[in-house]
C-alpha positions as YAML, in Angstrom:
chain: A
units: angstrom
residues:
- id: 1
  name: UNK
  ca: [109.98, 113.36, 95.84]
- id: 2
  name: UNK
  ca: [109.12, 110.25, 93.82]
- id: 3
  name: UNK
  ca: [106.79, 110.59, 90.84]
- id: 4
  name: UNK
  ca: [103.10, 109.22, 91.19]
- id: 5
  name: UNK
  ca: [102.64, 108.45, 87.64]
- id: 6
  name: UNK
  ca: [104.71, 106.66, 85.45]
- id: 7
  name: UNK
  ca: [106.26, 108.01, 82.54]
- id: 8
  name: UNK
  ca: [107.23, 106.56, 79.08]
- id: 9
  name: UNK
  ca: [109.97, 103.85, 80.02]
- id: 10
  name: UNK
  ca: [113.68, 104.76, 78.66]
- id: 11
  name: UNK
  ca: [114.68, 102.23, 75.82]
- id: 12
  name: UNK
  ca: [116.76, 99.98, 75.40]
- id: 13
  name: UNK
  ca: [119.34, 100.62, 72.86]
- id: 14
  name: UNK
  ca: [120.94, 96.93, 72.31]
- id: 15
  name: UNK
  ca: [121.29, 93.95, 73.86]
- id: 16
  name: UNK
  ca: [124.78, 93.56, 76.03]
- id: 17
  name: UNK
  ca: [127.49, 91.21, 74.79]
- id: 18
  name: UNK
  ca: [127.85, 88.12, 77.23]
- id: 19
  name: UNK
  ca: [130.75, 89.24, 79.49]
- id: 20
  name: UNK
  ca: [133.79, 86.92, 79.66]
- id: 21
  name: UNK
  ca: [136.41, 86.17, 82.27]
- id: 22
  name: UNK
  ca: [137.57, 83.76, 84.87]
- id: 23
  name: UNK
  ca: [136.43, 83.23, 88.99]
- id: 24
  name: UNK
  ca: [139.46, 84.96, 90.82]
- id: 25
  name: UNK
  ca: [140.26, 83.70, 94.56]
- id: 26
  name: UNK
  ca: [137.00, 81.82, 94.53]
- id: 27
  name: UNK
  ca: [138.23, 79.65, 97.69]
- id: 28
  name: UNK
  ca: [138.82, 82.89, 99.72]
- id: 29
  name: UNK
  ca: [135.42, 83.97, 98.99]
- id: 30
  name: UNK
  ca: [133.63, 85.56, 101.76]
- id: 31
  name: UNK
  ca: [130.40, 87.66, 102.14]
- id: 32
  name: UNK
  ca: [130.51, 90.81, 103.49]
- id: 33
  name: UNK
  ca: [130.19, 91.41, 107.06]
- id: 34
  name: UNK
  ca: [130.40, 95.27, 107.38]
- id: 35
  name: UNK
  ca: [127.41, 96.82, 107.38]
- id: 36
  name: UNK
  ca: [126.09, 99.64, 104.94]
- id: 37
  name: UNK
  ca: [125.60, 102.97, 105.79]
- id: 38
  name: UNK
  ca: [122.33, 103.63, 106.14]
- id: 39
  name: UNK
  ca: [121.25, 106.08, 103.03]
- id: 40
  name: UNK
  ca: [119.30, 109.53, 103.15]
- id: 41
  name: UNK
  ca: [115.61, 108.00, 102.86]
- id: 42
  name: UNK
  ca: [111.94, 110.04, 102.19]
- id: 43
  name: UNK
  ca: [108.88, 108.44, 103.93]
- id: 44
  name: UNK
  ca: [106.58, 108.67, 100.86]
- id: 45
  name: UNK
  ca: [103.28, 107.61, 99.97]
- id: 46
  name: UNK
  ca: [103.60, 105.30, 96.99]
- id: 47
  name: UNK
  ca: [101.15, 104.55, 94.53]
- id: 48
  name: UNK
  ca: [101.46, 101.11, 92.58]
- id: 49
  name: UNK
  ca: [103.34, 101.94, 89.59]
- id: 50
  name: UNK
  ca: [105.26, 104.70, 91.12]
- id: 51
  name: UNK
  ca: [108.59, 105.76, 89.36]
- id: 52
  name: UNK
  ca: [111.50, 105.73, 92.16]
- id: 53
  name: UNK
  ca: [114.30, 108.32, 91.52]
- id: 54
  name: UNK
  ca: [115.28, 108.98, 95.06]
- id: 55
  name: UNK
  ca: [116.09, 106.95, 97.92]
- id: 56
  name: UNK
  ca: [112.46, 105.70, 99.48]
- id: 57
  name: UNK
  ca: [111.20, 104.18, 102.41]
- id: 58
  name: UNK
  ca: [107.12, 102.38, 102.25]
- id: 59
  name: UNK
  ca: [104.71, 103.73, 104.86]
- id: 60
  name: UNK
  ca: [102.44, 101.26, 103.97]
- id: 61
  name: UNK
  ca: [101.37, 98.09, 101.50]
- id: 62
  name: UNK
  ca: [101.06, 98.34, 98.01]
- id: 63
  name: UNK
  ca: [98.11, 95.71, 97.19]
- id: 64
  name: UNK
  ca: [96.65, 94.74, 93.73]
- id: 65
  name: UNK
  ca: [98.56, 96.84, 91.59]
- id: 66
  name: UNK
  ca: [97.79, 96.14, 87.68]
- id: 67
  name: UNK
  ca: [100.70, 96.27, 86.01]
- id: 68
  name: UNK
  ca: [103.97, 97.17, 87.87]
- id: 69
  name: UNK
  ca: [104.77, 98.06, 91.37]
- id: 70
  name: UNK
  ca: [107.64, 100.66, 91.51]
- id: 71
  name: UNK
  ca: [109.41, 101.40, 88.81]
- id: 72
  name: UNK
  ca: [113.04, 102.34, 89.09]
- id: 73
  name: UNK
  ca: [113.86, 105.67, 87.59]
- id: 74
  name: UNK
  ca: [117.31, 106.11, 88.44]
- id: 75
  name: UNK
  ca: [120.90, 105.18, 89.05]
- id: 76
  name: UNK
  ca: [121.60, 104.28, 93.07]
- id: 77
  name: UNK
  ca: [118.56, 104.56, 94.41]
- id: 78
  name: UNK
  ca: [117.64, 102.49, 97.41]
- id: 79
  name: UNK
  ca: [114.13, 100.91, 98.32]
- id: 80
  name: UNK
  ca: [113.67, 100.09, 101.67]
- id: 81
  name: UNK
  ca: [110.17, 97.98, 101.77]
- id: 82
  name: UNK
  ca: [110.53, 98.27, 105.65]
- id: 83
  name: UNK
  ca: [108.03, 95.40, 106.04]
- id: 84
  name: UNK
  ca: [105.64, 96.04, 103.84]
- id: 85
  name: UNK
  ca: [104.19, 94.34, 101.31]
- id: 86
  name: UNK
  ca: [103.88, 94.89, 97.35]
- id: 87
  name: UNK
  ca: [101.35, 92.86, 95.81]
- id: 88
  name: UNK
  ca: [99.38, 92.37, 92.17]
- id: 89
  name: UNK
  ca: [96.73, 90.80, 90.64]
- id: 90
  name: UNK
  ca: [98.39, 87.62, 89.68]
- id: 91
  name: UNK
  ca: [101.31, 86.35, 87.93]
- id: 92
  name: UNK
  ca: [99.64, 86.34, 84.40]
- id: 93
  name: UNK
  ca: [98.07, 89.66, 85.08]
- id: 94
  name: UNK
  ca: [100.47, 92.31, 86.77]
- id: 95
  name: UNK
  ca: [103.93, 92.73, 85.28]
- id: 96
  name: UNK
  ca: [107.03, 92.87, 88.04]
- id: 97
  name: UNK
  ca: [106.78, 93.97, 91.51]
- id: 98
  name: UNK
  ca: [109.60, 96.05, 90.94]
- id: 99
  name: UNK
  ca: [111.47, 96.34, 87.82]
- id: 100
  name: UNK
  ca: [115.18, 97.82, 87.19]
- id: 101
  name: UNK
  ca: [115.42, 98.65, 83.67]
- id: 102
  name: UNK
  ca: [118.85, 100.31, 82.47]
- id: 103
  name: UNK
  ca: [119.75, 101.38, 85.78]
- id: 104
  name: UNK
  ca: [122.83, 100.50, 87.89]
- id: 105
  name: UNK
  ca: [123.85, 100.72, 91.87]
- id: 106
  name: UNK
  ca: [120.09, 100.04, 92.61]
- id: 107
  name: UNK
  ca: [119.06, 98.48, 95.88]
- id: 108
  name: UNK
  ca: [115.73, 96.84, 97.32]
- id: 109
  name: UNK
  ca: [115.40, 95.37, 100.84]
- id: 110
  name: UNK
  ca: [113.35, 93.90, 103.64]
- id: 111
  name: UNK
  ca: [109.54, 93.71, 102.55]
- id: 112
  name: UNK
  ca: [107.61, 90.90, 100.76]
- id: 113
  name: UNK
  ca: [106.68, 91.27, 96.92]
- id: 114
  name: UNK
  ca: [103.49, 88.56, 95.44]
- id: 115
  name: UNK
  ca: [101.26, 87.71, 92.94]
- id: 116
  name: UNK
  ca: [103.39, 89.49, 90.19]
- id: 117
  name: UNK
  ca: [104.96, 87.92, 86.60]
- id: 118
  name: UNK
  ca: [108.03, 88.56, 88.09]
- id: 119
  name: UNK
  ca: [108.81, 89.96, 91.63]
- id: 120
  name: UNK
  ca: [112.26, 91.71, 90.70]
- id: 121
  name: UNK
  ca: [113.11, 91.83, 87.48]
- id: 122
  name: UNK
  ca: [116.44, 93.02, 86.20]
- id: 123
  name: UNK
  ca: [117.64, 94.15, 82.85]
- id: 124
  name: UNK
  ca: [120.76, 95.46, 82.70]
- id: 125
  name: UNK
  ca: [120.82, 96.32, 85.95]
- id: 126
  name: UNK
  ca: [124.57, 96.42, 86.55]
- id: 127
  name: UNK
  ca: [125.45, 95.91, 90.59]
- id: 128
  name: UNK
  ca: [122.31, 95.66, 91.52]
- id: 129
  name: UNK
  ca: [121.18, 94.05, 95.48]
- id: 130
  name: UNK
  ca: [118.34, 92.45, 96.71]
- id: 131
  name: UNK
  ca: [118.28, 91.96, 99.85]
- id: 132
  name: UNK
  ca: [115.79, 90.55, 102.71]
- id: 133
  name: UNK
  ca: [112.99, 90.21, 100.36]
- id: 134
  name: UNK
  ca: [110.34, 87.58, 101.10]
- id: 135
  name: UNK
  ca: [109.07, 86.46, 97.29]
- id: 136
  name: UNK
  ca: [105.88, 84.37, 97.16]
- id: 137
  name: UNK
  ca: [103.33, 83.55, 94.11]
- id: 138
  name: UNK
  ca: [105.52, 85.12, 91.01]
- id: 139
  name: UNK
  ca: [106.51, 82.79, 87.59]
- id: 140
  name: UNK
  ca: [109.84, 84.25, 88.18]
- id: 141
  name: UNK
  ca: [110.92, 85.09, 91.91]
- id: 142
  name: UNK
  ca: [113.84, 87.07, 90.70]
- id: 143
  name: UNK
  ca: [115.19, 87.58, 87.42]
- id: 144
  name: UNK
  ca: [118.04, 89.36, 86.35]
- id: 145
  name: UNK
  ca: [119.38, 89.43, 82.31]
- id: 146
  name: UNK
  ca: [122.64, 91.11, 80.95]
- id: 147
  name: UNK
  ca: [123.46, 92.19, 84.30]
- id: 148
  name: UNK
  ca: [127.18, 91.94, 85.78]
- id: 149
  name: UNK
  ca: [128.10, 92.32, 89.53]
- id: 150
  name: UNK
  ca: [124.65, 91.82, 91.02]
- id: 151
  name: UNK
  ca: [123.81, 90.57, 94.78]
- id: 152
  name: UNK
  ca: [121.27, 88.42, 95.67]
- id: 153
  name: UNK
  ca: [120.98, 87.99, 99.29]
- id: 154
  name: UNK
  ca: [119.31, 87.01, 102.25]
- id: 155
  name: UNK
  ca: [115.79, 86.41, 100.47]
- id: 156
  name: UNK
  ca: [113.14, 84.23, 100.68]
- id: 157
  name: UNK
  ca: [111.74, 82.50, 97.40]
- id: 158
  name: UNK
  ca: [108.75, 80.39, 98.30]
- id: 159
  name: UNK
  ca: [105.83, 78.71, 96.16]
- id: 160
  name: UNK
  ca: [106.77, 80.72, 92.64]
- id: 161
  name: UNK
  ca: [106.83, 78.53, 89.68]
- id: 162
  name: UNK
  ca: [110.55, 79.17, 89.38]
- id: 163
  name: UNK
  ca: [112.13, 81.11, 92.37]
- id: 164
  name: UNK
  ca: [115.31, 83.09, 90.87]
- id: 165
  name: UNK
  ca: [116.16, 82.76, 87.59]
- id: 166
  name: UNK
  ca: [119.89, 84.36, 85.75]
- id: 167
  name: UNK
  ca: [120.48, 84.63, 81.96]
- id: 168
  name: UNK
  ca: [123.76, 86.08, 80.64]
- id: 169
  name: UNK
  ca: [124.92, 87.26, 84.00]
- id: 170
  name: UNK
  ca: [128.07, 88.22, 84.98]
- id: 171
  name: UNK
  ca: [129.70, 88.09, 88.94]
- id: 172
  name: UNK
  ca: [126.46, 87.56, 90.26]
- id: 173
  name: UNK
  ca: [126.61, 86.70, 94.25]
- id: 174
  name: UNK
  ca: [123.70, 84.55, 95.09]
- id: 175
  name: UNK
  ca: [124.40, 83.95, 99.01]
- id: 176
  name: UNK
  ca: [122.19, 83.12, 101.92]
- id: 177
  name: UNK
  ca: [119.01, 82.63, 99.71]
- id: 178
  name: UNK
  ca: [115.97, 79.95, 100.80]
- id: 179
  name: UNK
  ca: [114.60, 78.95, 97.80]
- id: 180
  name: UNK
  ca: [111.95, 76.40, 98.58]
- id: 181
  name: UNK
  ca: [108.85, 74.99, 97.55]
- id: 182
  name: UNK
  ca: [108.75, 76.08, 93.98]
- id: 183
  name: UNK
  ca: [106.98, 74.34, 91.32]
- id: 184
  name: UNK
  ca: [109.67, 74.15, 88.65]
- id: 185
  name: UNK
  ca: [113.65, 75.31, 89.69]
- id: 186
  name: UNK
  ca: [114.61, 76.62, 92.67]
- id: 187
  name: UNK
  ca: [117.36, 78.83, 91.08]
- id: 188
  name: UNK
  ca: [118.72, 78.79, 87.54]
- id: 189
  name: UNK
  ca: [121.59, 80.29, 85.90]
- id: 190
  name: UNK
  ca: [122.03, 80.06, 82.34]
- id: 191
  name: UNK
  ca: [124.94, 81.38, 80.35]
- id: 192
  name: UNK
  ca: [126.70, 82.56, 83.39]
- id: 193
  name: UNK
  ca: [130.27, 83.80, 83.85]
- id: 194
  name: UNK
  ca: [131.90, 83.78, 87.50]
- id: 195
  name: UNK
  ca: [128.75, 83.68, 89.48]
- id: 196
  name: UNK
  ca: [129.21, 82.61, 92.90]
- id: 197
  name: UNK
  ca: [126.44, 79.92, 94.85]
- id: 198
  name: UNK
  ca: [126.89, 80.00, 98.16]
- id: 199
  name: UNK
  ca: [125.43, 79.07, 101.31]
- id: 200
  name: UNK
  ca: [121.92, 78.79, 99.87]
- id: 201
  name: UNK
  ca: [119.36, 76.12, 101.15]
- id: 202
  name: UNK
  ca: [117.42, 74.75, 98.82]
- id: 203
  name: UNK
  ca: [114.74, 72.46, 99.10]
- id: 204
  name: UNK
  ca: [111.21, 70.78, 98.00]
- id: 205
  name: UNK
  ca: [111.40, 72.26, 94.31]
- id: 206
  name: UNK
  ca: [109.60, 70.01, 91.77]
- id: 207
  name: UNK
  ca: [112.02, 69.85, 89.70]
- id: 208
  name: UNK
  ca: [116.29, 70.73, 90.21]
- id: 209
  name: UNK
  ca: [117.38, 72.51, 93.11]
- id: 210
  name: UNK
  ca: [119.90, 74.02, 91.12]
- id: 211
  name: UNK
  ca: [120.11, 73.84, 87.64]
- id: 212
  name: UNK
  ca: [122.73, 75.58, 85.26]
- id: 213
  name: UNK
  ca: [123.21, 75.89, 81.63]
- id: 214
  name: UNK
  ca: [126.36, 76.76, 79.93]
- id: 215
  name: UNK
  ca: [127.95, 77.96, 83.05]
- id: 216
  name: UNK
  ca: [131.50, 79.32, 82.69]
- id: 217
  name: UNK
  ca: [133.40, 78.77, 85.85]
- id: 218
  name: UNK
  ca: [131.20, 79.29, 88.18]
- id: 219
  name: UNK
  ca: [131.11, 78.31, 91.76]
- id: 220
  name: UNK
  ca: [128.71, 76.50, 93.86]
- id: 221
  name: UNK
  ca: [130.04, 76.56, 97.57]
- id: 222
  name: UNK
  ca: [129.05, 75.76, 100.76]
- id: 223
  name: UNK
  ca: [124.73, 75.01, 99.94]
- id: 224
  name: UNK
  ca: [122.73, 72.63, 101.28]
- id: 225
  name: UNK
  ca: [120.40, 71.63, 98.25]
- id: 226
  name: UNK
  ca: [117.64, 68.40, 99.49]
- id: 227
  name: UNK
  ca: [114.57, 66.59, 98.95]
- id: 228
  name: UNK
  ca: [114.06, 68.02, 95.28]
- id: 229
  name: UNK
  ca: [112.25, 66.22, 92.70]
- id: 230
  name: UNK
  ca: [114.93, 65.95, 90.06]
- id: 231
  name: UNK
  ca: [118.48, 66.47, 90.70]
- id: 232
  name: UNK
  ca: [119.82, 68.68, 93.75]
- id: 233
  name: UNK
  ca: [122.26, 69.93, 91.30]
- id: 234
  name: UNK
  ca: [122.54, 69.81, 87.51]
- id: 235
  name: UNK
  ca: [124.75, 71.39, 85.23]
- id: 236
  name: UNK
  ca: [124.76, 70.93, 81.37]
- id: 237
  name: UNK
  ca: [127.47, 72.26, 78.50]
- id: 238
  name: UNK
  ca: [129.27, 73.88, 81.23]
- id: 239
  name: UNK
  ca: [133.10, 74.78, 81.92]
- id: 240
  name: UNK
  ca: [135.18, 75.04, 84.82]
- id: 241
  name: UNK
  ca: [132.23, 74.98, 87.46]
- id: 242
  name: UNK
  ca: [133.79, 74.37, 90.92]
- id: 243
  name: UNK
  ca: [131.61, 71.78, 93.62]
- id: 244
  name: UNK
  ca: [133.10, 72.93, 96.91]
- id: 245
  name: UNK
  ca: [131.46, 72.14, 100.38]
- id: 246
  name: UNK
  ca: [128.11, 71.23, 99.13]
- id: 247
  name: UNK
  ca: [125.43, 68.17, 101.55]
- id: 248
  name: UNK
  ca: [123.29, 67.11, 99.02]
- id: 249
  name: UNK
  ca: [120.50, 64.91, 99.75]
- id: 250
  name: UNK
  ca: [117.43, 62.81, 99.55]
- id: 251
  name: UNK
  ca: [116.64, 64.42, 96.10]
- id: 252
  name: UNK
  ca: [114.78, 61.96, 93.95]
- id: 253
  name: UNK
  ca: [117.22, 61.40, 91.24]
- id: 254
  name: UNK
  ca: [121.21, 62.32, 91.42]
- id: 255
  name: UNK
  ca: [122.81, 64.28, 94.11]
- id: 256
  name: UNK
  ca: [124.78, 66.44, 91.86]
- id: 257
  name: UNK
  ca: [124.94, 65.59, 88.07]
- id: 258
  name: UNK
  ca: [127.68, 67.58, 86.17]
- id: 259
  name: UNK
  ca: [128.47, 66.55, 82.29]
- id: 260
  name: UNK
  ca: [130.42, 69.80, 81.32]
- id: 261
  name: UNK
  ca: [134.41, 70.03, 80.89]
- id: 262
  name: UNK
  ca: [137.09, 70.89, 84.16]
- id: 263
  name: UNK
  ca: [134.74, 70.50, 86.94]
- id: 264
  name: UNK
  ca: [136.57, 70.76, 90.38]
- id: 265
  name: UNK
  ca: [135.22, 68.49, 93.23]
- id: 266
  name: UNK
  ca: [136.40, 68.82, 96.60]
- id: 267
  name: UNK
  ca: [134.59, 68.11, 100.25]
- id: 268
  name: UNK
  ca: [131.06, 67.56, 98.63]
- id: 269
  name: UNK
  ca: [128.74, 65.30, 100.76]
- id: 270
  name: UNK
  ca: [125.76, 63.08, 98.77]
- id: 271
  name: UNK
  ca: [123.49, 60.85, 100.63]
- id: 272
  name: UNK
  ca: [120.69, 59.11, 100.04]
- id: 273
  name: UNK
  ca: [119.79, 60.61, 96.91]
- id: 274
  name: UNK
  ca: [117.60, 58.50, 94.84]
- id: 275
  name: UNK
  ca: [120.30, 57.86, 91.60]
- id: 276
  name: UNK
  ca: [123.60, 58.99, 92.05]
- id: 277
  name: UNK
  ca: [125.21, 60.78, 94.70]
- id: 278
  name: UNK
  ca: [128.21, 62.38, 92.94]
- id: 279
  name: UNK
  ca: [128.10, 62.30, 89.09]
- id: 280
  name: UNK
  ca: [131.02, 63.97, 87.08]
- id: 281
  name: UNK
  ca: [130.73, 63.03, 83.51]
- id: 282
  name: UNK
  ca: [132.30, 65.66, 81.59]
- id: 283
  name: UNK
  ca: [136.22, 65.31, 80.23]
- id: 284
  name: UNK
  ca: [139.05, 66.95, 82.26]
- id: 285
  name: UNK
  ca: [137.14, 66.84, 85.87]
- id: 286
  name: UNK
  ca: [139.43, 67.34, 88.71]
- id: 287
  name: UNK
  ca: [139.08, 65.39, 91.93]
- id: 288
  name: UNK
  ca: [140.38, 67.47, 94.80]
- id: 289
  name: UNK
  ca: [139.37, 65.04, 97.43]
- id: 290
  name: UNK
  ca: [137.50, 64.59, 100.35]
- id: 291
  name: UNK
  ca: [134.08, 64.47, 98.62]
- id: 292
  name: UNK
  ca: [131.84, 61.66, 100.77]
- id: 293
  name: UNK
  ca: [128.46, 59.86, 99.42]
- id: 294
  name: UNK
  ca: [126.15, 57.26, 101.19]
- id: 295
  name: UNK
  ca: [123.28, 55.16, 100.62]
- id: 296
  name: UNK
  ca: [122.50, 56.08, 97.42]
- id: 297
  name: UNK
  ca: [119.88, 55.05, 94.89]
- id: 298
  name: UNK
  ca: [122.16, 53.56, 92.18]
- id: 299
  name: UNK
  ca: [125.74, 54.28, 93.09]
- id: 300
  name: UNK
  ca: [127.94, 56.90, 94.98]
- id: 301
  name: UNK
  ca: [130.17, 58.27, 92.85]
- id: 302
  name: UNK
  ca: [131.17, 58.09, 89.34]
- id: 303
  name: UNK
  ca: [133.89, 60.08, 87.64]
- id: 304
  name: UNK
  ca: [135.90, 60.67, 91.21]
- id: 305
  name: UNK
  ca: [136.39, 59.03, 94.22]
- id: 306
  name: UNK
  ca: [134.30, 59.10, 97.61]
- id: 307
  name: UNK
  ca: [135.06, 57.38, 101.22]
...
């Protein structure tokens, strides 16, 4: 059974070296259709700040907790919210609605988490998946740091001040994701390697839809990114990022604004964004064709060619 107190946290010991490497197959990307099984689960009653160290399932909301919500305890554990809701006392009073520190395999799904710092937060929390998770009223939605081979799925980050933020991440999935309404960034991903974009919608932020810093060939495939206050996309001192698929839109400034080194651009659509559409400034870009842009502010396209 789950602890109802919590303990003294396990310490760091050092902070992980930024992972290297290059996106493999990135093109024949596809999520995964085939369902987990469905773990060994105990119907518990939690108490906010609750150390997890077997597989749990809520019986009930968690509301105005102090400091932390759960706190993971252990390697592979699953949290099944099934519904309910983990809240604090406000996002400069309570810490994380549920934090992963040092532990690995760890999943959380299907609840809502509010009114925390930030509503997951990650640290070197190697394959890691959240998934299902409705995220409202946080600084931070979710973060994860120094954390390879996470999954970030399926979840709904709405009115934070940023909704998911990545720093020195490695083969992180972020797939499916609404991430809307936001009062900064609706995701950013600095100091990436390999991450993977995909079929996100992202929308209304204040400032980028997407923003990413010194991202290392990283994709960005398939998301529909509008009506943000800044650029849909932007993407500074980065390498090898890929543009595949992407309808950007009506965002107030450029559609998707790229000045890093061996970009790839193929079958992007930009319209009506308020600068312009398409912008590849960085040396080495590669124009793979088929990108389209409309009725934009300034111009359609510069650095590669649009019908």
């Amino acid at each position: 059974m789950p602890t109802t107190t919590t303990p003294q946290r396990r310490q760091r010991t050092g902070h992980m070296a930024a992972a290297a490497g290059i996106v493999a197959a990135i093109l024949a990307f596809a999520p995964s259709g085939t369902a987990l099984a469905t773990p060994t689960v105990s119907d518990v009653q939690l108490e906010c700040g609750s150390v997890i160290t077997e597989n749990v399932r809520l019986t009930r909301d968690l509301v105005g907790c102090p400091g932390n919500g759960l706190i993971v305890g252990a390697d592979g554990v699953d949290i099944d919210l099934n519904g309910h809701l983990i809240s604090g006392t406000g996002p400069f009073v309570s810490l994380s609605g549920i934090d992963i520190d040092a532990y690995q395999n760890v999943r959380i799904r299907n609840g809502r988490i509010s009114d925390f710092s930030r509503g997951v937060l990650g640290y070197d929390a190697d394959a890691a998946r959240v998934e299902r998770v409705k995220i409202t009223r946080t600084l931070e939605g979710v973060n994860f740091e120094e954390s390879t081979g996470v999954k970030v799925m399926g979840n709904r980050l709405v009115g934070n001040r940023e909704g998911m933020v990545l720093r020195r991440t490695e083969k992180v999935t972020v797939a499916g994701n609404l991430a809307v309404n936001n009062d900064t960034t609706g995701i950013t991903d600095i100091d990436s390697r390999e991450n993977l974009h995909t079929r996100n919608h992202v929308a209304g932020n204040t400032f980028d839809g997407i923003a990413l810093e010194s991202a290392v060939n990283t994709a960005v495939i398939n998301n529909v990114v509008r009506r943000n206050g800044i650029d849909g996309i932007d993407a500074v001192v980065g390498s090898g990022v890929r543009y595949v698929g992407n309808h950007v839109s009506y965002n107030d400034e450029n559609g998707i604004n790229d000045s890093g080194d061996g970009t790839v651009w193929r079958r992007n659509t930009a319209n009506h964004n308020g600068a312009v559409g398409l912008r590849a400034d960085g040396p080495g870009h590669i124009d793979a064709g088929g990108n389209r842009a409309r009725g934009n502010g300034e111009q359609d396209c510069i650095g590669i060619r649009c019908r």
